[in-house]
N, C-alpha and C positions, 0 to 999 in steps of 0.2 A: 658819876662819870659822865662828861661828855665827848660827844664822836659827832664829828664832820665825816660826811665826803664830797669829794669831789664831784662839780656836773657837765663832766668831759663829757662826749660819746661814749660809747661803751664797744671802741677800740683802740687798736693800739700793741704798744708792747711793755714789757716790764720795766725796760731802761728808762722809758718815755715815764712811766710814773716817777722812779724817783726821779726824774727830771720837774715833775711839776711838784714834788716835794721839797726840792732844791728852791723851788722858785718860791714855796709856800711861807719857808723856813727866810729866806731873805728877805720877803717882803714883812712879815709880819715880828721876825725877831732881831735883824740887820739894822733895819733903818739907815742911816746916816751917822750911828752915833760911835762913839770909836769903844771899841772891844775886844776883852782878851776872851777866845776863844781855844777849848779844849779839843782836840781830837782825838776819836778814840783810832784804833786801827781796825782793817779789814776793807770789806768790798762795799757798804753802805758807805762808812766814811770815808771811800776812798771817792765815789762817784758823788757825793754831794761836794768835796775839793774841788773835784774838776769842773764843775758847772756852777760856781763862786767867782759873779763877773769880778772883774778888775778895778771897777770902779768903788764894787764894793769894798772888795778885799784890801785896798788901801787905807781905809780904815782902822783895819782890826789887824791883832799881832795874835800869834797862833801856839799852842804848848802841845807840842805832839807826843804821844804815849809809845811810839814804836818807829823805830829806824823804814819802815816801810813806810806809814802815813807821813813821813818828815821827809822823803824821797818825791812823796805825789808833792808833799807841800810846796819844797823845794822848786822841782816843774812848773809850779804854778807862779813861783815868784812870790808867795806868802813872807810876811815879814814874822817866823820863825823867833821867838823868845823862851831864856831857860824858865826852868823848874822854880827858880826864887820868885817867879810870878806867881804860880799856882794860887796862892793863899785869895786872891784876884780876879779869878774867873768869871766872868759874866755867865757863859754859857759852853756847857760840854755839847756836840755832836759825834755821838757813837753808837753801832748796832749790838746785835744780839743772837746768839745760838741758837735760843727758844725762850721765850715771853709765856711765861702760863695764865691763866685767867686771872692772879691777883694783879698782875703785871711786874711779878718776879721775875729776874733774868738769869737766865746762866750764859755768861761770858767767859773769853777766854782762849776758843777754839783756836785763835791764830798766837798764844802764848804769853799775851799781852795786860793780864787781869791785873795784875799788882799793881801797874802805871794806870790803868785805866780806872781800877777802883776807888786811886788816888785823885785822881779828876773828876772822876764821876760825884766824891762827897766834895769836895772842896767850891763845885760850881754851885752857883746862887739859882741856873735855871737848867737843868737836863733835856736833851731830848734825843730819843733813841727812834732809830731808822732801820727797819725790816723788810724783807718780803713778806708775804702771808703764809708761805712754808712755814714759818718760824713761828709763828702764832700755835699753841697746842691749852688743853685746856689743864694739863698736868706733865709735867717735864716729863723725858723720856728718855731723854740721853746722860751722857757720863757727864758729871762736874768737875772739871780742871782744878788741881789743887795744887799750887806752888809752895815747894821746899826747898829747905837748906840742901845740898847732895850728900850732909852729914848725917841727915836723920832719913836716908833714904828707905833703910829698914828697920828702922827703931817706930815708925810712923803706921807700919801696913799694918800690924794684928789689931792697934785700935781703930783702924777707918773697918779694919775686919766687922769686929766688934757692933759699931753704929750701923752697919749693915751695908756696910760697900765692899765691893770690889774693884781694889785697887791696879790699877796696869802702868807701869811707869811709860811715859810718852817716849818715841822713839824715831828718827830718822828715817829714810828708805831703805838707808847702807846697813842699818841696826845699831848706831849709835845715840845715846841716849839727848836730847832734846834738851837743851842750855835757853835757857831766857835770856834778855839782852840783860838782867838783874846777875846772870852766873849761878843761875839757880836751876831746879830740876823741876819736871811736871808731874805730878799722876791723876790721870784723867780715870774719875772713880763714879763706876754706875752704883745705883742705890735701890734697892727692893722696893722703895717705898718711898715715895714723894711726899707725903699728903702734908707733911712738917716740915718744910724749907726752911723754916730759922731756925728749931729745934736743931737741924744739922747744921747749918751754919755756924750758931754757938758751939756747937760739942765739938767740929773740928778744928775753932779757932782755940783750943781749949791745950790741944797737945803742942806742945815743945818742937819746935822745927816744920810747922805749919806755920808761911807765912801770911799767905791767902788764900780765897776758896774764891771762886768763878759765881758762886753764889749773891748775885745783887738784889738783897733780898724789901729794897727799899723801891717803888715804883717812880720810873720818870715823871717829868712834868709835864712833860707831850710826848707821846710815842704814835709815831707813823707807821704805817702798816701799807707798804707796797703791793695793789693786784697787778695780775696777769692783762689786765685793756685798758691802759692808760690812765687808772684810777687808784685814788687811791683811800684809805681811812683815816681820821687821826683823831685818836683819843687823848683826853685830859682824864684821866683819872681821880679818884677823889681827894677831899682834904686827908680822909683816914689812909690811905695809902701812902703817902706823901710823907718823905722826908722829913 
């Protein structure tokens, strides 16, 4: 694995790093050359859109995974193409719930995995944008698991079983949580981390599990946001890799 950092001062603020991860990420994977670019959704890929000069962004035509990041795109004046591009991608940009020390992700939190898992294997280069909140050495929170709203309970006793607990996602109102897919969520904590693809395969395994929040395959670069205008960014290894 290799890791850069930054040799800003050591102030600042957090917006300001990923502002120089913006800038890290365009100079070094942008260029001038023209690009289909994936976006994931949420707050990382929403603030690396917005600081995507003009000059550059003419360039490149954009495949966005959520009605939210195709709203910032939109604003921004991105030249916005469908899904028949995917196969195409040059390069996905999108964050992460929690990063554990293999550089496994759990995605998801904004509802978004299935479009996003779809982009994340289809690009030729990944790189995934965090703060250092996000960074843990063993997952800790619940894995987003998108279904049919057919197998809404035909699904629970075996995630039982594998040793989760299942919460079906829900709204403020108490309405249950629709994907822009028409599908349902259950964000399912796990006793036991230590096997993230053991789970991964055993849940892709049942009937009416479309996907699991589980990206159990590591980016190509993953940046790591601090707190004083600095930041990390790791290349992880051949074995980790895709």
């Amino acid at each position: 694995m290799s890791v850069s950092t930054t040799s800003t001062q050591n102030i600042g603020t957090l917006d300001e790093s990923f502002e120089n991860i913006a800038k890290d990420i365009i100079e070094n994977d942008f260029s001038d050359k023209r690009l289909v670019i994936g976006l994931g959704s949420g707050r990382a890929a929403t603030r690396i859109v917005k600081l995507i000069p003009d000059e550059v962004a003419k360039n490149c035509e954009f495949i966005c995974t959520s009605l939210q990041i195709k709203i910032e795109a939109e604003s921004k004046k991105l030249k916005i193409i469908d899904e028949s591009q995917i196969p195409y991608i040059d390069i996905v940009i999108d964050g992460a719930d929690q990063i554990n020390d293999q550089y496994c992700l759990i995605k998801g939190g904004g509802g978004a995995l299935l479009r996003e898992k779809i982009v994340y294997f289809s690009a030729k280069k990944t790189i995934i944008v965090a703060d250092f909140t996000k960074f843990v050495s063993t997952f800790s929170r619940s894995v987003p698991v998108e279904i049919l709203p057919f197998s809404r309970t035909s699904v629970l006793p075996f995630i039982e079983k594998l040793g989760g607990t299942p919460i079906l996602r829900t709204l403020d109102k108490g309405y249950p949580y629709v994907t822009e897919n028409g599908n349902l969520i259950l964000d399912v904590m796990f006793k036991d981390y230590a096997n993230v693809q053991w789970i991964e395969i055993e849940l892709k395994k049942l009937p009416g599990i479309l996907e699991t929040g589980l990206f159990i395959h590591a980016p190509d670069i993953c940046y790591c946001a601090l707190n004083d205008n600095q930041y990390k960014k790791y290349e992880p290894t051949l074995n980790n890799q895709k």
